[in-house]
C-alpha positions as CSV (number, residue, x, y, z in Angstrom):
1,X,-16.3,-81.4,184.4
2,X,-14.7,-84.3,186.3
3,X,-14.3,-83.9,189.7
4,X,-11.2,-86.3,191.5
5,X,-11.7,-87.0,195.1
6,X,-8.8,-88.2,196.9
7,X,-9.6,-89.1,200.5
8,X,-11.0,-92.4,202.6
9,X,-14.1,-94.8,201.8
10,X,-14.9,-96.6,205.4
11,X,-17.3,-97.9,207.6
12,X,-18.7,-96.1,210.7
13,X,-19.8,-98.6,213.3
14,X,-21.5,-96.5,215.4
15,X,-22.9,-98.2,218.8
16,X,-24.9,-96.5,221.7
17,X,-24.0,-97.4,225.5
18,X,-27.7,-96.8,227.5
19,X,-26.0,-95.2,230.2
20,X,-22.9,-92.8,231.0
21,X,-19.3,-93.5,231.1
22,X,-18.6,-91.6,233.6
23,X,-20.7,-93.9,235.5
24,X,-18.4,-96.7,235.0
25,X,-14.9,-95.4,234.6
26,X,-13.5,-94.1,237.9
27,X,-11.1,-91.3,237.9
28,X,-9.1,-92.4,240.7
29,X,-8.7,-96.2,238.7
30,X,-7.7,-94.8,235.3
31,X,-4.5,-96.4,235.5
32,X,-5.8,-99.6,236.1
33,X,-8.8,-98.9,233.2
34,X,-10.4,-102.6,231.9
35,X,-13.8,-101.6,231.5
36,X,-16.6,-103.1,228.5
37,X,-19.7,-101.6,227.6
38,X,-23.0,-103.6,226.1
39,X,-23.9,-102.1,223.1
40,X,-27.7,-103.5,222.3
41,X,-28.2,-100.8,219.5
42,X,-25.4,-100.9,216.2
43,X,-25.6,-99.9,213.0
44,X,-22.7,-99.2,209.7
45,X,-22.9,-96.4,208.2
46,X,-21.0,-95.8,204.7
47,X,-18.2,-93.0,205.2
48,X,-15.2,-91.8,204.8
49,X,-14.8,-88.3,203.4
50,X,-14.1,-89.7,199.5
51,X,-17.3,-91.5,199.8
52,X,-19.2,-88.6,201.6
53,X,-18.2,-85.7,199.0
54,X,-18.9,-87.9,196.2
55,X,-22.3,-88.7,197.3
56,X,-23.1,-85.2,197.9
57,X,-21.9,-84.1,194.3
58,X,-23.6,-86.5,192.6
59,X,-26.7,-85.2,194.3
60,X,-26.3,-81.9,192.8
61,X,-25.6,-83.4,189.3
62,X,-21.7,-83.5,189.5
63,X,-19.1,-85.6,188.1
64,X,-17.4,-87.0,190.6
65,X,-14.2,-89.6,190.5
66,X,-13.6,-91.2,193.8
67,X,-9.8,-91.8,194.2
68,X,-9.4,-94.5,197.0
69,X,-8.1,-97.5,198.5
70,X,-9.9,-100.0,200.6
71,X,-10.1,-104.1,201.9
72,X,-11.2,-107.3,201.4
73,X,-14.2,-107.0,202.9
74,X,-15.2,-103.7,200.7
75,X,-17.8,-105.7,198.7
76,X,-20.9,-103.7,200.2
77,X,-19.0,-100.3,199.8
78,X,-18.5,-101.2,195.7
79,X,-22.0,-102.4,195.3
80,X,-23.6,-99.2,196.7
81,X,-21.1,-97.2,194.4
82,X,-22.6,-99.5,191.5
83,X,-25.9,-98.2,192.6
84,X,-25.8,-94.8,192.8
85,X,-23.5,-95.3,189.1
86,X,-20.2,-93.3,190.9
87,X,-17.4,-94.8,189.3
88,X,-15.1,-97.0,191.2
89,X,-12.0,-96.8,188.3
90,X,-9.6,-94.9,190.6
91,X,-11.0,-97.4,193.5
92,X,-7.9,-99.9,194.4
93,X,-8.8,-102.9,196.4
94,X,-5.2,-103.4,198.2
95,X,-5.3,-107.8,199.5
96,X,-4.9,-108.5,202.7
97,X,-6.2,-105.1,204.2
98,X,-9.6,-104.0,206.0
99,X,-11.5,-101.1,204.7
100,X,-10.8,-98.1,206.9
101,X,-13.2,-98.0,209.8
102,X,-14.0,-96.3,212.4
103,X,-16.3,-97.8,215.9
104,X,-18.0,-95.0,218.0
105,X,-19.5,-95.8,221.0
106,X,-21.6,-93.4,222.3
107,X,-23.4,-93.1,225.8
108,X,-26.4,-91.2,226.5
109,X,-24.5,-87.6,227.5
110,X,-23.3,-88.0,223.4
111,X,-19.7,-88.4,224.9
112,X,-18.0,-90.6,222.6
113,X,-15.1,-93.2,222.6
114,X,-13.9,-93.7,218.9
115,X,-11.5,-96.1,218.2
116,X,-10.1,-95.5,214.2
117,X,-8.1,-98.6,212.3
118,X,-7.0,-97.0,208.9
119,X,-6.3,-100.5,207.0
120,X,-6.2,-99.8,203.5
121,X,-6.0,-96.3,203.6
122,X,-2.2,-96.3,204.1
123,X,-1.9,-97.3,201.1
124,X,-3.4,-94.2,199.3
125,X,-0.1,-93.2,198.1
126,X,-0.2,-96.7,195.7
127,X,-2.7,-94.9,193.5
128,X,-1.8,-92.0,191.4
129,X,-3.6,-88.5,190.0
130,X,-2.4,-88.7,186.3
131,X,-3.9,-91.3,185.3
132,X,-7.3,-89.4,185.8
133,X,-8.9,-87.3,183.3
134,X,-10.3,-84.8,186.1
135,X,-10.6,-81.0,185.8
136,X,-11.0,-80.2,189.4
137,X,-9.9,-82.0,192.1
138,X,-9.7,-82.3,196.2
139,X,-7.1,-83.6,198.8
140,X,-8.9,-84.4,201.1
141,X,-8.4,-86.7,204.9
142,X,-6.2,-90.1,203.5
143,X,-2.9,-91.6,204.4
144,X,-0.2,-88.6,205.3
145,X,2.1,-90.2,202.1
146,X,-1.1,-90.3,199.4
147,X,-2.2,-87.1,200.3
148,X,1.2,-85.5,200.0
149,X,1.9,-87.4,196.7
150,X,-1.6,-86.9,195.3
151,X,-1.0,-82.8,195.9
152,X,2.1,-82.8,193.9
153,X,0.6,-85.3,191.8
154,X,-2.6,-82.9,190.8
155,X,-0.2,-79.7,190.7
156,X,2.4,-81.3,188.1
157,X,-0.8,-82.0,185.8
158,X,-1.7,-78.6,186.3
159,X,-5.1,-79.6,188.3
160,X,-6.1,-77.4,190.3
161,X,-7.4,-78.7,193.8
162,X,-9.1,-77.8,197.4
163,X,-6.6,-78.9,199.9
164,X,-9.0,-80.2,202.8
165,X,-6.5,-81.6,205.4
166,X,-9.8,-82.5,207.9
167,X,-8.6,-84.8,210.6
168,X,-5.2,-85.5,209.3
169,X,-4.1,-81.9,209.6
170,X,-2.0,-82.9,212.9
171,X,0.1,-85.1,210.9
172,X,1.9,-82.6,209.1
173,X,4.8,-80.0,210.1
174,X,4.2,-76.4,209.8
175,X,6.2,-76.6,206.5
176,X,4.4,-79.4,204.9
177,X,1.5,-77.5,205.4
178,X,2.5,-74.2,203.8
179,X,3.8,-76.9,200.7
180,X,0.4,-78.1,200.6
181,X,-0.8,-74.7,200.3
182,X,1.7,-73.5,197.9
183,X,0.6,-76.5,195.6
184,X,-3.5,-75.4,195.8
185,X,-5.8,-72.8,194.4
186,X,-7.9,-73.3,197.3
187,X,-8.2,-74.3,200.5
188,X,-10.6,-75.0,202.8
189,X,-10.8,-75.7,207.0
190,X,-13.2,-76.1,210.0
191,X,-12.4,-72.9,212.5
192,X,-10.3,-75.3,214.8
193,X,-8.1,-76.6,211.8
194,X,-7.8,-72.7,210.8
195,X,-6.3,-71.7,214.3
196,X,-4.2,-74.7,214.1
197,X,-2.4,-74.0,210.8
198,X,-2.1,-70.8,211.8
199,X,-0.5,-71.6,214.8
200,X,1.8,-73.8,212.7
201,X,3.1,-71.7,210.1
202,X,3.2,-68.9,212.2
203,X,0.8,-67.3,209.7
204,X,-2.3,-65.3,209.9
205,X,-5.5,-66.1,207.8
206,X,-5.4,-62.9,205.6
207,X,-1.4,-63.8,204.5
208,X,-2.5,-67.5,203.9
209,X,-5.0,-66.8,201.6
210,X,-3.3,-64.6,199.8
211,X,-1.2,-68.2,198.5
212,X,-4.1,-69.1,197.0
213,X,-7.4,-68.2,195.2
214,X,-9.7,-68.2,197.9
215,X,-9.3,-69.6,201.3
216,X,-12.6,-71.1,203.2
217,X,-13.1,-71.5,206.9
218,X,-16.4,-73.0,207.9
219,X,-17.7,-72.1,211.8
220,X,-20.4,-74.6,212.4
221,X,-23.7,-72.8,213.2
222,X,-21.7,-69.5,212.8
223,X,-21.9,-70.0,208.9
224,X,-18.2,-69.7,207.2
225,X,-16.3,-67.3,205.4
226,X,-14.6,-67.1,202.1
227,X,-11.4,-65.5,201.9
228,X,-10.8,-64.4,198.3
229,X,-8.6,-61.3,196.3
230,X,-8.4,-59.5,199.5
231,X,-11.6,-59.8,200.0
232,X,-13.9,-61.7,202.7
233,X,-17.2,-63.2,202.3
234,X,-19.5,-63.8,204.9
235,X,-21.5,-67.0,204.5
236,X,-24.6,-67.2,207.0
237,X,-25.9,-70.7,208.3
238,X,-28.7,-72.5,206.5
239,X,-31.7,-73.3,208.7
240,X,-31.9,-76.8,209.1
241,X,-35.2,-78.7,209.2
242,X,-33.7,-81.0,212.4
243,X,-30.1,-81.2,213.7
244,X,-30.0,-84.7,213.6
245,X,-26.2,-85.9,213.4
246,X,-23.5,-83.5,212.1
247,X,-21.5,-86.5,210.9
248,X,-20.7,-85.7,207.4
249,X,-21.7,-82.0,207.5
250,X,-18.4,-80.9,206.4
251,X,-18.4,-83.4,203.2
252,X,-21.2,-82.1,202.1
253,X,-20.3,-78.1,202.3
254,X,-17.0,-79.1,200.1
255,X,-19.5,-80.8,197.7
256,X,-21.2,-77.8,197.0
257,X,-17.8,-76.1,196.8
258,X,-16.8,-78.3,194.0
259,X,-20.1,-78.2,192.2
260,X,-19.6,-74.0,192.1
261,X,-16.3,-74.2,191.1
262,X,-16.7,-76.3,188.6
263,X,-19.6,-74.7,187.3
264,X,-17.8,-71.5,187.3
265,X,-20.5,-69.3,190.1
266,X,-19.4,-66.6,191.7
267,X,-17.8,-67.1,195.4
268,X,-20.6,-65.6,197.8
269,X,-23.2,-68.5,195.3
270,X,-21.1,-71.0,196.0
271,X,-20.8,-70.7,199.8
272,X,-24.5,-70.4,199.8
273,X,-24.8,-73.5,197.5
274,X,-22.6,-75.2,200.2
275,X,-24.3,-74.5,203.1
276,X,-27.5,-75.6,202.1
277,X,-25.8,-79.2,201.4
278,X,-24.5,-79.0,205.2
279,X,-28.2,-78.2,206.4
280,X,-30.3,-81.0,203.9
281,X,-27.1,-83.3,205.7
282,X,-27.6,-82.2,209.1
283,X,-31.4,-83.2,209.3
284,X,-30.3,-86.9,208.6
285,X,-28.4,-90.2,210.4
286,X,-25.1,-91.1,209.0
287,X,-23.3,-88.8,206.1
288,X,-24.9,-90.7,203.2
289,X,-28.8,-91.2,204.2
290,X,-30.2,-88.1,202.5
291,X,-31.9,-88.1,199.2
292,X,-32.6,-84.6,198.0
293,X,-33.6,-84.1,194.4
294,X,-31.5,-81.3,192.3
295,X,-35.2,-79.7,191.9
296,X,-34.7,-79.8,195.9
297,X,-31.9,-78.3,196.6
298,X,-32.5,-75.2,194.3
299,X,-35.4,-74.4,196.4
300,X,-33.9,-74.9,199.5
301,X,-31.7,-72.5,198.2
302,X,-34.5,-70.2,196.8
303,X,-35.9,-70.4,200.0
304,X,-32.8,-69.2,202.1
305,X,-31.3,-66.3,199.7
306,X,-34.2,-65.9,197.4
307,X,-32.9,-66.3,194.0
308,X,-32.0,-69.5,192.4
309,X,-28.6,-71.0,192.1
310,X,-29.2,-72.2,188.5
């Protein structure tokens, strides 16, 4: 089963500031603020929540079809997709853009400055669902037009989809939202996105899910839930070997969401599934540096719930 993954490729350039901000921005001068920080330590990551899931699910021996756009200067994000064989046909180069990136600075009480250019991402809307050959498919964090257009685009094929507004969530009106929900069999949201569509469509949890087929809310070190036929499942947290970085945690719980749904396992398996992807993940830098085997993962999972997921 082909899996679509609308959403962002991008670079994370992520920099550490060897001392504290608030050591050098002054409350009482924040008007005036011209401040600059030297940043001896820098690395790039590969990101973007297309490029995240998609790693993830090919980990666990998925299908995955990334669906995005990027820059001129994407020629290092296409050759790693070369490597790891993940198709790049749905990937549209659009001239005279950057790559989406983002460029975190971080100083040593992990409070962060991120400053996010979207470049080529705005352009998501440009590329369009059915001309895919997917069987399960996710909106996920992109420009506010592609991720609107790719929603109706996947529900007029009759695709059905997670709908994983992320980040972008704020963009869209309470009623936008409840048309994104009305348009996908699932759905899926961290605990603060949860409270905020609630608060947005005046809606509670229980009456939300009831729109769709099952409704997921993940709650960090809390586990996450799975809201399904008027039922709720309780999800806990995998142990992780280290917390290392959460960066790209969430990508790699909706990989393991997509890998059970396409593989047709029951609801409470595939939350499991899914939070042992967000634990391997955890223990590592950057949302693309682990390297489980498939062998791997089933025994983390053994491990945790003892039986094994396939």
């Amino acid at each position: 089963m082909t899996t679509l993954i609308c959403g962002s490729l991008a670079f994370d350039n992520i920099m550490v500031f060897q001392d504290r901000f608030k050591n050098h921005i002054l409350p009482e001068q924040i008007h005036i603020l011209n401040v600059a920080f030297l940043v001896p330590e820098m690395r790039r990551e590969f990101g973007g929540c297309a490029g995240n899931i998609a790693y993830n699910l090919m980990l666990l021996g998925g299908t995955p079809q990334i669906m995005a756009t990027v820059g001129d200067d994407a020629a290092p994000y296409l050759a790693r997709l070369d490597h790891f064989g993940l198709s790049r046909e749905h990937v549209r180069q659009v001239p005279g853009s950057f790559t989406a990136q983002a460029f975190i600075t971080t100083d040593l009480d992990d409070n962060q400055i991120t400053a996010f250019h979207p470049g080529a991402m705005s352009f998501s809307h440009l590329n369009k669902v059915d001309r895919s050959k997917a069987t399960l498919g996710i909106v996920a964090p992109d420009g506010r037009e592609g991720m609107m257009q790719h929603a109706r685009d996947f529900a007029a094929a009759g695709v059905p989809f997670i709908f994983d507004p992320g980040q972008g969530m704020p963009m869209f009106s309470g009623d936008e939202l409840l048309d994104f929900i009305d348009l996908a069999e699932y759905a899926c949201f961290n605990d603060y996105e949860a409270k905020l569509l609630c608060d947005r469509t005046g809606r509670s949890l229980e009456q939300l899910a009831g729109e769709v087929n099952a409704l997921i809310v993940t709650r960090g070190g809390e586990g996450s839930e799975i809201y399904v036929a008027g039922q709720r499942h309780d999800i806990p947290c995998v142990e992780a070997d280290a917390v290392v970085d959460p960066t790209g945690c969430g990508d790699a719980y909706r990989a393991g969401l997509l890998y059970g749904i396409a593989n047709g396992m029951d609801w409470p398996t595939t939350g499991r599934l899914a939070a042992v992807m967000g634990a391997i993940k955890i223990a590592h830098r950057g949302g693309q540096n682990h390297q489980p085997g498939r062998e791997e993962i089933a025994a983390r999972f053994q491990r945790a719930f003892a039986y094994a997921p396939w």
